[in-house]
BAGU-960132 format. One record per residue: residue in one letter; residue number from 1; x, y, z of N, C-alpha, C in turn. Coordinates in Angstrom, 1 decimal. Layout:
N
   resn   resi     n.xx     n.yy     n.zz    ca.xx    ca.yy    ca.zz     c.xx     c.yy     c.zz
      A    NUM        X        Y        Z        X        Y        Z        X        Y        Z
...
This chain:
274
   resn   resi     n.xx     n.yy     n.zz    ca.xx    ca.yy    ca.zz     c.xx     c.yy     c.zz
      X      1     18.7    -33.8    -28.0     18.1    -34.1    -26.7     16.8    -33.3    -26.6
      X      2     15.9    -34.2    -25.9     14.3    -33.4    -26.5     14.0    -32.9    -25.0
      X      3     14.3    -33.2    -24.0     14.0    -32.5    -22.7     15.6    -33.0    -21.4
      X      4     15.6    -32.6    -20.4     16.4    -32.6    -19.0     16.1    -34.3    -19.0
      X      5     14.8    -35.2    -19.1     14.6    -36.5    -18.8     15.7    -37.5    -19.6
      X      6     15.8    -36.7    -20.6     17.3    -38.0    -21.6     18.5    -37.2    -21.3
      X      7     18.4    -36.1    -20.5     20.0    -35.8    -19.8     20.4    -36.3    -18.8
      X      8     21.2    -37.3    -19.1     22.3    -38.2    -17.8     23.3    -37.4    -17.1
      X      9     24.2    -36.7    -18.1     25.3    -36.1    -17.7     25.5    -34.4    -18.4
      X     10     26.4    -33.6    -17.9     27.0    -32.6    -18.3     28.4    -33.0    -18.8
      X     11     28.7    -31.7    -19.8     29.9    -31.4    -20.4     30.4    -30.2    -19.9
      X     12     31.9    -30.2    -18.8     32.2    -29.2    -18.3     33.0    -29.1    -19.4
      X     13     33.6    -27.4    -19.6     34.2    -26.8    -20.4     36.5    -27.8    -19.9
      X     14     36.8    -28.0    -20.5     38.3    -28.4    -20.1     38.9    -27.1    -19.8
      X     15     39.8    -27.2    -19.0     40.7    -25.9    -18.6     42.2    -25.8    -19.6
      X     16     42.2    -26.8    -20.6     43.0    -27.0    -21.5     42.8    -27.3    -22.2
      X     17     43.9    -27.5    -23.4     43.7    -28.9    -24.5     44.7    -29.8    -24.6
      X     18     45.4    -29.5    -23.6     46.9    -30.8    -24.3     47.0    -31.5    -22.2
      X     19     47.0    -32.6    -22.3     47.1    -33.4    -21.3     48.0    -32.5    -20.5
      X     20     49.3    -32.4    -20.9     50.4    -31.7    -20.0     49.8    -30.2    -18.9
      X     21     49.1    -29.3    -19.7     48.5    -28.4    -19.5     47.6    -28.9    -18.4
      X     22     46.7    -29.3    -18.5     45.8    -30.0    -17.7     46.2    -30.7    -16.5
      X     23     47.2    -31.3    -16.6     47.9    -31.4    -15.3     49.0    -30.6    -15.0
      X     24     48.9    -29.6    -15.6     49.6    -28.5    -15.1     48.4    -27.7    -13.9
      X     25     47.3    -27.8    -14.5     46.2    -27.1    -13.7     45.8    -27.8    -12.4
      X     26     46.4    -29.5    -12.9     45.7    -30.2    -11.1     46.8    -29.8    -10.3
      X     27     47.7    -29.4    -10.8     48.8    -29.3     -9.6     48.8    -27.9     -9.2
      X     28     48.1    -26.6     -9.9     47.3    -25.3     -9.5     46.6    -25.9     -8.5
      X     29     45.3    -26.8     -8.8     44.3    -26.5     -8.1     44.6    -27.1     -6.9
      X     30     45.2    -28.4     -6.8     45.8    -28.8     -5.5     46.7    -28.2     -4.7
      X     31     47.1    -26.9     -5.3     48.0    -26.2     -4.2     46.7    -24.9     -3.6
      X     32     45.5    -24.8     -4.2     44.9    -23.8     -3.8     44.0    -24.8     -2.7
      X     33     43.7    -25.9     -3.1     42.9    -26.5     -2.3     43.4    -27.0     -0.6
      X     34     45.0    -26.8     -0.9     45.8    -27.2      0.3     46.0    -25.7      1.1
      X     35     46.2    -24.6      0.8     46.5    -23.4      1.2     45.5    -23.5      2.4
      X     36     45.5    -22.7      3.7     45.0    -23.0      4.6     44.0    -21.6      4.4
      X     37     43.1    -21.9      5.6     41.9    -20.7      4.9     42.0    -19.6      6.2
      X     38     42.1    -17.8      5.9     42.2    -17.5      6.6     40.9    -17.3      7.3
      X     39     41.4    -16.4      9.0     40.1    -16.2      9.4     39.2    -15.1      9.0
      X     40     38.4    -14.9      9.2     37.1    -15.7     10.7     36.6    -16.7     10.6
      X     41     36.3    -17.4     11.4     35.9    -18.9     11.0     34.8    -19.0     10.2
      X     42     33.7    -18.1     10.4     32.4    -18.6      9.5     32.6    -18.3      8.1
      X     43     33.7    -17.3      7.7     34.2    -16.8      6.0     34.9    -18.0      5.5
      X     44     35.6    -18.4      6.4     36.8    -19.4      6.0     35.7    -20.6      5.9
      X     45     35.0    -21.0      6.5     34.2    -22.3      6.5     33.4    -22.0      4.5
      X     46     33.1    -20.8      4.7     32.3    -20.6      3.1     33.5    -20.7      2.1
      X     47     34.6    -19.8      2.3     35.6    -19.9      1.7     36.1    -21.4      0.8
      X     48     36.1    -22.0      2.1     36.3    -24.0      1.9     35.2    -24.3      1.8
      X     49     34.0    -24.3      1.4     32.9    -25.1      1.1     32.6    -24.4     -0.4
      X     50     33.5    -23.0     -1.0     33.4    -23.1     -2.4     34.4    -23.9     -3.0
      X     51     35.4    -23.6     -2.5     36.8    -24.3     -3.3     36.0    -25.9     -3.2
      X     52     35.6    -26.8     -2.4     35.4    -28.0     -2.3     34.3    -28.6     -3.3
      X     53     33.4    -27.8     -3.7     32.4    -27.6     -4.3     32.8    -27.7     -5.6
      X     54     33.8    -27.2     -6.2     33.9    -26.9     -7.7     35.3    -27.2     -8.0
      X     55     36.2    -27.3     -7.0     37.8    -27.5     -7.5     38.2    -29.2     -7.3
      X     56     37.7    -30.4     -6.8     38.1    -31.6     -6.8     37.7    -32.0     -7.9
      X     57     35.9    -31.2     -8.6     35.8    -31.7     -9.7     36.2    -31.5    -10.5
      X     58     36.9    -30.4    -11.2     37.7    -29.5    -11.6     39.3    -30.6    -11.8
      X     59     39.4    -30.9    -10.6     41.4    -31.6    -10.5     41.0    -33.3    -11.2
      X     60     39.9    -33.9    -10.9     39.4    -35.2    -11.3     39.3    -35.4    -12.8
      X     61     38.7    -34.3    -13.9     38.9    -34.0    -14.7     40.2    -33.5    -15.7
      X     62     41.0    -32.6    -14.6     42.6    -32.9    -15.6     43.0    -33.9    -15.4
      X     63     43.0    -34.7    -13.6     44.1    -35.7    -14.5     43.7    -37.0    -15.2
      X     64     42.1    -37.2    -15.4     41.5    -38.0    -16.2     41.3    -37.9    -17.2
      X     65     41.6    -36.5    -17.8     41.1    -36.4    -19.5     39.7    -36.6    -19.7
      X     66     39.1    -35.7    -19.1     37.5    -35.8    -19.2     37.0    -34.8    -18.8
      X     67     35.6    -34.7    -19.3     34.6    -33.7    -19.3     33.2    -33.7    -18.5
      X     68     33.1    -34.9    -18.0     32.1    -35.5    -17.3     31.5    -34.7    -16.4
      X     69     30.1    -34.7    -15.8     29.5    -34.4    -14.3     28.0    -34.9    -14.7
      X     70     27.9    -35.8    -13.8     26.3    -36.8    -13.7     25.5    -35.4    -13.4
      X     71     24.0    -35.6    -13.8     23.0    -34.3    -13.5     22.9    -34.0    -11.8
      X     72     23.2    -35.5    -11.1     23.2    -35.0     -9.9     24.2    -34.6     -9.8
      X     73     25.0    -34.9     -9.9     26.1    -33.8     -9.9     26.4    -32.2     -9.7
      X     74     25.7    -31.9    -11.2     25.2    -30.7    -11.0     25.2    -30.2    -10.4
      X     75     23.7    -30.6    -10.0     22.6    -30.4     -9.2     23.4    -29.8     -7.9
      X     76     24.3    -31.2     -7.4     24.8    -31.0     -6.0     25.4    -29.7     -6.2
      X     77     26.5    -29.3     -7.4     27.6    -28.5     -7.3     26.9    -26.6     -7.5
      X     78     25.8    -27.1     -8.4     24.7    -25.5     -7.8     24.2    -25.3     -6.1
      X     79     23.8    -26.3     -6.1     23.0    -26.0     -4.6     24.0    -25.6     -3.8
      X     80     25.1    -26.6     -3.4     26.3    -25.9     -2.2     27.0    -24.8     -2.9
      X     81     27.5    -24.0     -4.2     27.7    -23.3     -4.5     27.0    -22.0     -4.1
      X     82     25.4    -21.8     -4.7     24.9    -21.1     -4.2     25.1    -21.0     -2.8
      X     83     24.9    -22.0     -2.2     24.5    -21.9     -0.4     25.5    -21.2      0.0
      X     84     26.6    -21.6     -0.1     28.1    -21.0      0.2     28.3    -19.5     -0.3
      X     85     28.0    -19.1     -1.7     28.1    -17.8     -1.8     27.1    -16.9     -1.3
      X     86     26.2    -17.1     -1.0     24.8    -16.5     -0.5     24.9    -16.6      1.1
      X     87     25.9    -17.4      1.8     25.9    -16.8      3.6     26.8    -16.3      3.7
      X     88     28.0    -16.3      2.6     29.2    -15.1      2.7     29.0    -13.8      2.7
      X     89     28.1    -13.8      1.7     27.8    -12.8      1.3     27.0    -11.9      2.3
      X     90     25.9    -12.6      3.3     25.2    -12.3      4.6     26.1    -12.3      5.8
      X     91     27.4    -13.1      5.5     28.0    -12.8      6.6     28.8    -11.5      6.7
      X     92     29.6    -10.9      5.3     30.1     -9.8      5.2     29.1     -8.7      5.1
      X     93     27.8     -8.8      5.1     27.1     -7.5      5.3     27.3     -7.4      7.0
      X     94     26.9     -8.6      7.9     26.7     -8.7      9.5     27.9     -7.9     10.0
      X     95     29.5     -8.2      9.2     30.7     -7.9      9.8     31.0     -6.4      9.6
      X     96     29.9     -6.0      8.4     29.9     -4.6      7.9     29.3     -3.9      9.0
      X     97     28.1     -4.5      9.5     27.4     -3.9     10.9     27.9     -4.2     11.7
      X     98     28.9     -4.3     11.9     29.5     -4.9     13.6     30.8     -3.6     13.6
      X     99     31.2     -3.6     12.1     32.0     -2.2     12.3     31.3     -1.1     12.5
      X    100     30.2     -1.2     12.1     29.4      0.6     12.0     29.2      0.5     13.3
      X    101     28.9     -0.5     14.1     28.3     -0.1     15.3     29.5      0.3     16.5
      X    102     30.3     -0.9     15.7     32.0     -0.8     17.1     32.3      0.7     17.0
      X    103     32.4      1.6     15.4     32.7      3.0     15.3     31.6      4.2     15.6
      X    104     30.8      4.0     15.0     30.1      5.1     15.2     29.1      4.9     16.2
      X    105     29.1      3.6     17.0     28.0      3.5     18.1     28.6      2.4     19.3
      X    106     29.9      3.0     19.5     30.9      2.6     20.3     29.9      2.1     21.8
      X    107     29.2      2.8     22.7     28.7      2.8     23.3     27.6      1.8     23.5
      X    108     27.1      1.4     22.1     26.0      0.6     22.4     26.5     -0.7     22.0
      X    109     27.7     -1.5     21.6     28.2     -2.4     21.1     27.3     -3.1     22.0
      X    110     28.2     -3.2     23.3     27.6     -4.7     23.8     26.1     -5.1     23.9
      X    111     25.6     -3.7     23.9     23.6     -3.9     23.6     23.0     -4.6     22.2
      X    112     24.3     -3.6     21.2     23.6     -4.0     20.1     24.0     -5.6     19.4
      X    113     25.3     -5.7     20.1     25.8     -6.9     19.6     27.0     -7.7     20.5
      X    114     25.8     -8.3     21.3     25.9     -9.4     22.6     26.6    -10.9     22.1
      X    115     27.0    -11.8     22.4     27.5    -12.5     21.9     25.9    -13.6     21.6
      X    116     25.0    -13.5     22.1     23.4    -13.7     21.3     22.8    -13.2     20.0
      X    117     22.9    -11.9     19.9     22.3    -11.3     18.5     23.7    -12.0     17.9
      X    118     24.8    -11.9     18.1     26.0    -12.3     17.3     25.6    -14.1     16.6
      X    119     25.3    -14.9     17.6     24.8    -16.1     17.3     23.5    -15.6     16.6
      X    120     22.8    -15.5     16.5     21.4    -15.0     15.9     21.6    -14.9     15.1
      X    121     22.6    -13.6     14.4     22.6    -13.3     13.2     23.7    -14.4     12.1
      X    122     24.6    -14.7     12.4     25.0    -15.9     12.1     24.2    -17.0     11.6
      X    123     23.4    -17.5     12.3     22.5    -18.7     11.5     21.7    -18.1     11.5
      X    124     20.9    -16.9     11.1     20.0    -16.2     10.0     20.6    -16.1      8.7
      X    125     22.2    -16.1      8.8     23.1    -15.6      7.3     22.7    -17.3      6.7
      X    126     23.5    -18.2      7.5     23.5    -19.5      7.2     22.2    -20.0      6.4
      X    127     20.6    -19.7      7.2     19.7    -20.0      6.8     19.1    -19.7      5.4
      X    128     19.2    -18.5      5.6     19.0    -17.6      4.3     20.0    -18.1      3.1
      X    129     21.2    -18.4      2.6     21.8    -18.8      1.8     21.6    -20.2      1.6
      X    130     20.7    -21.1      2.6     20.6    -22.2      2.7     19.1    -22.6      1.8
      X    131     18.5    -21.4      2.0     17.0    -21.4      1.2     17.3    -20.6      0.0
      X    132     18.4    -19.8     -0.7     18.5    -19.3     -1.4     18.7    -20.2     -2.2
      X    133     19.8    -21.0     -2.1     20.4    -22.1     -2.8     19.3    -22.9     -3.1
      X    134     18.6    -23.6     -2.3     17.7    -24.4     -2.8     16.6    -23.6     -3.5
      X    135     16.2    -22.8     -3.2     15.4    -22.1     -4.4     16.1    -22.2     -5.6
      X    136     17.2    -21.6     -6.3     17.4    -21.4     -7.4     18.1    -22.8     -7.9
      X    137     17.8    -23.8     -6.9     18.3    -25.3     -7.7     17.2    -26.1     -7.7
      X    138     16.3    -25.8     -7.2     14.9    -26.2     -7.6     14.6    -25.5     -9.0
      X    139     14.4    -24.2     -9.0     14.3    -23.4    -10.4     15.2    -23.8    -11.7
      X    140     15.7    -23.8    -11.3     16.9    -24.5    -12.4     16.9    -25.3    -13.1
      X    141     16.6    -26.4    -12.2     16.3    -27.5    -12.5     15.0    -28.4    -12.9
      X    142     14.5    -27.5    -12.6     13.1    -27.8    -13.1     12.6    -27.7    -14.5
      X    143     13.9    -26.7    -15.3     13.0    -26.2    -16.4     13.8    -27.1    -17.2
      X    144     12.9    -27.2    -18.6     13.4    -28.5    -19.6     14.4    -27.3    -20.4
      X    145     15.0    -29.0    -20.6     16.8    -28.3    -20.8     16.7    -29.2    -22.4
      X    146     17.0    -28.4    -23.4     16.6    -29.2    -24.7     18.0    -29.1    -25.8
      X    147     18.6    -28.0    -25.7     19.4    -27.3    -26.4     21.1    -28.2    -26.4
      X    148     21.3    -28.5    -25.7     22.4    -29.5    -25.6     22.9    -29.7    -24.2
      X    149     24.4    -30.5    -23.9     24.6    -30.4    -22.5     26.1    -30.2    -22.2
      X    150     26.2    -29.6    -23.4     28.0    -28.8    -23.1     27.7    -27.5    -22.4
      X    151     28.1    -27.3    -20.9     28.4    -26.4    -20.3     29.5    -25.3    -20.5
      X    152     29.8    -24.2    -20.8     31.0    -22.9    -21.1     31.7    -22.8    -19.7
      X    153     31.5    -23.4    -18.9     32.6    -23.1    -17.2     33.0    -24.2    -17.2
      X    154     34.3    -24.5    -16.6     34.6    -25.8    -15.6     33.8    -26.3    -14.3
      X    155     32.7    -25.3    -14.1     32.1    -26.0    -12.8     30.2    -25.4    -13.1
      X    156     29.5    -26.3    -12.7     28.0    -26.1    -12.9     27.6    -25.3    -12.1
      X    157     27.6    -23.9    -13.5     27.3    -22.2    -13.3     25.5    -22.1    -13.7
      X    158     25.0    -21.7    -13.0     23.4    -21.5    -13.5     23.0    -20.9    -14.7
      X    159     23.9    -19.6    -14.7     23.8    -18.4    -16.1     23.9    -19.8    -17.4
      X    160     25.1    -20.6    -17.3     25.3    -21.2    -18.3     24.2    -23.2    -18.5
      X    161     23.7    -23.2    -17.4     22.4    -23.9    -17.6     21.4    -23.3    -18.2
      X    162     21.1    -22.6    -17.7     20.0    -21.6    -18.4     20.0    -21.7    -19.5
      X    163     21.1    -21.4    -20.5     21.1    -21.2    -21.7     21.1    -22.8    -22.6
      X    164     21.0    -23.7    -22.0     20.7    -25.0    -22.1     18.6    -24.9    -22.6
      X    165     18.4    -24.3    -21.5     16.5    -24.3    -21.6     16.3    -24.0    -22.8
      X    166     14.9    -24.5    -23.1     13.9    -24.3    -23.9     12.6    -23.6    -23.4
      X    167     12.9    -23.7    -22.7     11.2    -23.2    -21.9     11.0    -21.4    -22.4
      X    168      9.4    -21.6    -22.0      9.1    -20.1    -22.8      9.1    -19.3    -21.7
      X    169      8.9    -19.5    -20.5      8.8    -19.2    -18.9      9.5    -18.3    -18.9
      X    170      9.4    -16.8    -19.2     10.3    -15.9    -18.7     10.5    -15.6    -17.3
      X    171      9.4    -15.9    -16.9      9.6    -15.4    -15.1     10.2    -16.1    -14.6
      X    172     10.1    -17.8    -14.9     10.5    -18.5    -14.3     12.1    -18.4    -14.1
      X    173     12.7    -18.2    -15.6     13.7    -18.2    -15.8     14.5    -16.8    -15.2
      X    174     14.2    -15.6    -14.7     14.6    -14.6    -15.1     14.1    -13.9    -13.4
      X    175     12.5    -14.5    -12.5     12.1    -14.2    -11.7     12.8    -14.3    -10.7
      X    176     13.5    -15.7    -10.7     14.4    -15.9     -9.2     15.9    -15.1     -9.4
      X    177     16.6    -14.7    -10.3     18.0    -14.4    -10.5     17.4    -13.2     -9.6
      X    178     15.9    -12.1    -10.1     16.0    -10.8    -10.4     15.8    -10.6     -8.6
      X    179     14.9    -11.6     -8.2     14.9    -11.6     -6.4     16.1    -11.7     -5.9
      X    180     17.1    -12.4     -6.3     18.2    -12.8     -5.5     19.0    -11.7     -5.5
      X    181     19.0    -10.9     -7.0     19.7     -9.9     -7.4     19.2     -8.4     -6.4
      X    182     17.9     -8.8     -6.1     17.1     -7.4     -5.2     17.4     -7.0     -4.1
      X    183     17.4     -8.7     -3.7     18.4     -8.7     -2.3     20.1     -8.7     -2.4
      X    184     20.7     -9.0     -3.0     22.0     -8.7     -2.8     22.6     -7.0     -2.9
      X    185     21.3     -6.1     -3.5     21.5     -5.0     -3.9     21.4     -4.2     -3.0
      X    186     20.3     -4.7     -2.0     20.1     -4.1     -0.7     21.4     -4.5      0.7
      X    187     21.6     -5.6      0.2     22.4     -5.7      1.2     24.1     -4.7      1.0
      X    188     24.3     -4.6     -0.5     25.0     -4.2     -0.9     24.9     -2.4     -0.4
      X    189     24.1     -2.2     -0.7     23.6     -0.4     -0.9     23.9     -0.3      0.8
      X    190     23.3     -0.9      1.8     23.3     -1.1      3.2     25.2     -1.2      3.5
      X    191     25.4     -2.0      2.7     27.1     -1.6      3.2     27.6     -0.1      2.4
      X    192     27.5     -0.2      1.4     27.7      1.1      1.1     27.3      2.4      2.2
      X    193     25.8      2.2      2.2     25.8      3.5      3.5     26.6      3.4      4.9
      X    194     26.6      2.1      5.2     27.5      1.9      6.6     28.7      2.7      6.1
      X    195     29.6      2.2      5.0     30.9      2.6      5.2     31.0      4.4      4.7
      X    196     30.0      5.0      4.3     30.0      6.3      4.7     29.9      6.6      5.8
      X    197     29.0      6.1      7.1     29.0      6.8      8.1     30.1      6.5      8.8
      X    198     30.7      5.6      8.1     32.4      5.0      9.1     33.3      5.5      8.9
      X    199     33.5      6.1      7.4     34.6      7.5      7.2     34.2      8.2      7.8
      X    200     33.0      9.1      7.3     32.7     10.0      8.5     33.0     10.1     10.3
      X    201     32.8      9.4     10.2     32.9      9.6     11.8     34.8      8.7     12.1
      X    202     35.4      8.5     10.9     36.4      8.0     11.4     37.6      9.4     11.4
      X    203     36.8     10.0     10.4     38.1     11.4     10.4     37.6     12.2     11.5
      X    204     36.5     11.9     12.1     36.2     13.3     13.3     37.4     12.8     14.3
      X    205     37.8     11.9     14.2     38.7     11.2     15.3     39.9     12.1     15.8
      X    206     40.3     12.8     16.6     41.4     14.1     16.7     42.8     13.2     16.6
      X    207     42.7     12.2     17.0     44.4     11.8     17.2     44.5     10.5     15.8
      X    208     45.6     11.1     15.4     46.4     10.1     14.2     46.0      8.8     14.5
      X    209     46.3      8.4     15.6     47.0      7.5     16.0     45.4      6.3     16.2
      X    210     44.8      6.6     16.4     42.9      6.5     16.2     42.4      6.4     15.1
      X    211     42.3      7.3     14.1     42.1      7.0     12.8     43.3      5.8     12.1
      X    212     44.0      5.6     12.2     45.0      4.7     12.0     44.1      3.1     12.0
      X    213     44.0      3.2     13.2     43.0      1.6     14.4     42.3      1.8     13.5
      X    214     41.1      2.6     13.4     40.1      2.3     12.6     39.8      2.0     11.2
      X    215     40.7      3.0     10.6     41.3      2.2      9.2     41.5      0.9      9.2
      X    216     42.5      0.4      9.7     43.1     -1.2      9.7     41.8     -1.9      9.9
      X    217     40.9     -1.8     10.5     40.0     -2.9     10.7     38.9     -2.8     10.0
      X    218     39.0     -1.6      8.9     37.7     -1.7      8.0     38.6     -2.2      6.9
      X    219     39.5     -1.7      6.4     39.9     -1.7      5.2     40.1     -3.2      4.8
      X    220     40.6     -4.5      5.7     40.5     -5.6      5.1     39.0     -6.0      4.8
      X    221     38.1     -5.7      5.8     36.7     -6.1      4.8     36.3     -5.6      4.0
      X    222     36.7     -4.3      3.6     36.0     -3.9      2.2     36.6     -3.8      1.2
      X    223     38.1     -4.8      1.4     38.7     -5.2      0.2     38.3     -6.8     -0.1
      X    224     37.8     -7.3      1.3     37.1     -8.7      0.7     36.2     -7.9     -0.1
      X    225     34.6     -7.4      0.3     33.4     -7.2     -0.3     33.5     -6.6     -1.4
      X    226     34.6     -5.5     -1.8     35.2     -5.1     -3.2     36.0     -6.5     -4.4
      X    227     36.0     -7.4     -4.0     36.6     -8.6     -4.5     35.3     -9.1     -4.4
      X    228     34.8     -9.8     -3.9     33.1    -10.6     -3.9     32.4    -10.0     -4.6
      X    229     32.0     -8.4     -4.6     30.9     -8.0     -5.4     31.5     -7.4     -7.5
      X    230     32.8     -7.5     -7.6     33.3     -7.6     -8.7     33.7     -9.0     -9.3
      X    231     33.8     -9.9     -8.7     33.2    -11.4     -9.1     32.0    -11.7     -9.0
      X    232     31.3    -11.8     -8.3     29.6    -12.2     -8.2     28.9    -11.1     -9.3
      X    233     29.9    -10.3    -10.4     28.7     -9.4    -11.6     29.1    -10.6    -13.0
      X    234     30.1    -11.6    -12.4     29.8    -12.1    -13.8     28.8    -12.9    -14.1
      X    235     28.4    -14.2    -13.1     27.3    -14.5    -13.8     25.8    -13.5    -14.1
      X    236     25.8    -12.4    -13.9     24.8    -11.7    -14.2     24.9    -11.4    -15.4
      X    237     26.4    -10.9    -15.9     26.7    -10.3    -17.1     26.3    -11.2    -18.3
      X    238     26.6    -12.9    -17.9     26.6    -14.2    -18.9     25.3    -14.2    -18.7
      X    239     24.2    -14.3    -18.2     22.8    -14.0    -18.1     21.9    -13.0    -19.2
      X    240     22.5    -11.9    -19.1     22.3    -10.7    -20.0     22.9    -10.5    -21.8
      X    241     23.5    -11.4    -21.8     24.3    -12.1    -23.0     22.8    -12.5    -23.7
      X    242     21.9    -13.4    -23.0     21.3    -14.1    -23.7     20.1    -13.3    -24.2
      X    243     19.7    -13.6    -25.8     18.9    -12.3    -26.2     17.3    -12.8    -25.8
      X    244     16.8    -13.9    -25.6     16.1    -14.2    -24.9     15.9    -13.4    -23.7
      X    245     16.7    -13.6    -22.9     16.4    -13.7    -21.4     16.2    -11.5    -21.4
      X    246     17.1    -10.9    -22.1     16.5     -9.8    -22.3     15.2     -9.7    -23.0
      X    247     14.7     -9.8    -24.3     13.8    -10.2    -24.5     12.4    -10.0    -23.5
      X    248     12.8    -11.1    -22.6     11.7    -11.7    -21.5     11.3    -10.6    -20.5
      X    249     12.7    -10.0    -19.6     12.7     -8.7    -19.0     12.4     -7.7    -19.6
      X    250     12.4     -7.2    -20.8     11.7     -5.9    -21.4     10.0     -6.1    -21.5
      X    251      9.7     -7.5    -21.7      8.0     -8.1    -21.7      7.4     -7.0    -20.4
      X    252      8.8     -8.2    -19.1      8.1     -7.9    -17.8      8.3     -6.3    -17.5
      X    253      8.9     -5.6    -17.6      8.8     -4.3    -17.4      7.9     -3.2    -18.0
      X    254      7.4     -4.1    -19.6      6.7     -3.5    -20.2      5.3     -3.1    -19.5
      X    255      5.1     -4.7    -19.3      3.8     -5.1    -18.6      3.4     -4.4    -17.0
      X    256      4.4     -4.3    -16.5      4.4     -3.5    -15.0      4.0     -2.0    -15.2
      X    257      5.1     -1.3    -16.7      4.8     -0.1    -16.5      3.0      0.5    -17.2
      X    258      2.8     -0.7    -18.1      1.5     -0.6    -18.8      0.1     -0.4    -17.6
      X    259      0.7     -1.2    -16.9     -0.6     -1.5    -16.0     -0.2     -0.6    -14.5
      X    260      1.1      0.2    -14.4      0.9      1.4    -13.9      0.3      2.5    -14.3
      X    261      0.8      3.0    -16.0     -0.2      3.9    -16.4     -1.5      3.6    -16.2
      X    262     -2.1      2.3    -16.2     -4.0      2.0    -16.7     -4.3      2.3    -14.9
      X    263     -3.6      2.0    -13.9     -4.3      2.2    -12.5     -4.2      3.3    -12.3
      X    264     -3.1      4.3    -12.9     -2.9      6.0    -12.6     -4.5      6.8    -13.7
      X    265     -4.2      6.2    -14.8     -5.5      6.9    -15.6     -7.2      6.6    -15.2
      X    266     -6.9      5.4    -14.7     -8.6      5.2    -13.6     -8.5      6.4    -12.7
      X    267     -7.7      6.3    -11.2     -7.6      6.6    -10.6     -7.9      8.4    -11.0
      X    268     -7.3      8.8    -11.8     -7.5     10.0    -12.5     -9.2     10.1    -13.1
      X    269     -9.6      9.3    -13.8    -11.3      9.6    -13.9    -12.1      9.6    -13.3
      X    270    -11.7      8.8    -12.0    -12.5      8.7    -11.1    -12.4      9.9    -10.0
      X    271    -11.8     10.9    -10.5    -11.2     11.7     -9.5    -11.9     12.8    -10.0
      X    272    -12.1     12.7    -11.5    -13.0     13.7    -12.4    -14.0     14.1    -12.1
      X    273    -14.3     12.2    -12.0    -16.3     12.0    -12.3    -16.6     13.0    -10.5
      X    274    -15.5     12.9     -9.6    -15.8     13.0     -8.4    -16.1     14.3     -8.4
């Protein structure tokens, strides 16, 4: 295949090899797909907009004996994928600040978070994972895919498109992951500081019986965001696999730090001549 224009379809990876197995798996995935989704509603809504995204095509496939997914297909199953993991992920930073503030800024809750800034920040998470998504499925998809069109997941993973390309584009290929990756780091590092100032200030608490409360209502979200952020390192890791795409990132860092030393060594003669 000489570019993405004579690619009709993908080859998802099978979750088996022997028919029986394979509908052993649709009858997994239809029990996950039926399980009801817990709350809060905006997690649970992302929750079911990944499962739906990647598991019917997934069940359509065992019990058909096939490998199939049209490009738009794809296409579709990156965009809402991303979209979906990218406002979860904005929503569990917001829920992270809604604890820092209920504990350590008990007093200013209803100032700081009115049932307005609550709506606010809500469809800021929405939006943002909404433009995230379509950024890196525009990116994606844009670059020519030459190498073949057997996918290594059961569901259309970017890391493993990528490695489909031909393109020489290192930034292209490598610029949007490393943005997306900047901001998830920030938002990540940002919960991390929250939940220091939330032990902290949860052990100043004198009565058992108070530290207790406060425990229970951190500790389920930072066993979700402990589960989300040790899933969300594998497609980075399948990314880093590729000796290309390293390669490309050692270029761009080279180039950054080159032309830091050349603006530090002007800056320095000019300081001479002065």
């Amino acid at each position: 295949m000489s570019n993405s224009s004579s690619i009709s379809h993908f080859l998802l990876l099978p979750l088996a090899d022997t028919q029986q197995l394979q509908l052993l798996h649709f009858c997994l995935f239809l029990g996950i797909s039926l399980a009801p989704p817990p709350p809060p509603p905006n997690l649970a809504l992302t929750d079911l907009g990944c499962i739906c995204t990647t598991v019917p095509k997934a069940m359509h496939n065992s019990l058909w004996d096939t490998r199939n997914i049209s490009y738009a297909g794809c296409a579709a199953q990156v965009f809402f994928f991303m979209f979906f993991i990218s406002t979860e992920f904005s929503l569990l930073t917001i829920m992270c600040y809604d604890r820092y503030v209920s504990i350590c800024k008990p007093l200013h809750y209803g100032t700081l978070l009115g049932s307005r800034a609550c709506a606010h920040m809500a469809a800021a998470a929405w939006a943002s994972g909404f433009l995230n998504a379509l950024l890196h499925t525009a990116n994606t998809f844009s670059l020519p895919l030459c190498q073949d069109n057997a996918l290594g997941q059961f569901f259309c993973e970017i890391p493993h498109i990528l490695k489909l390309s031909c393109s020489h584009s290192y930034f292209r290929e490598i610029g949007v992951p490393a943005v997306s990756a900047y901001l998830g780091l920030g938002c990540f590092v940002f919960i991390v500081f929250s939940y220091v100032q939330i032990f902290r200030a949860v052990l100043r608490i004198p009565s058992e019986q108070g530290r207790h409360k406060a425990f229970s209502t951190c500790l389920p979200h930072l066993a979700v965001v402990s589960l989300f952020v040790s899933t969300a390192l594998n497609p980075l890791i399948y990314s880093l696999r590729n000796q290309e795409l390293k390669d490309g990132l050692k270029k761009i860092i080279m180039n950054i730090f080159q032309k830091e030393e050349t603006h530090i060594l002007l800056c320095s003669c000019y300081n001479v001549t002065q």
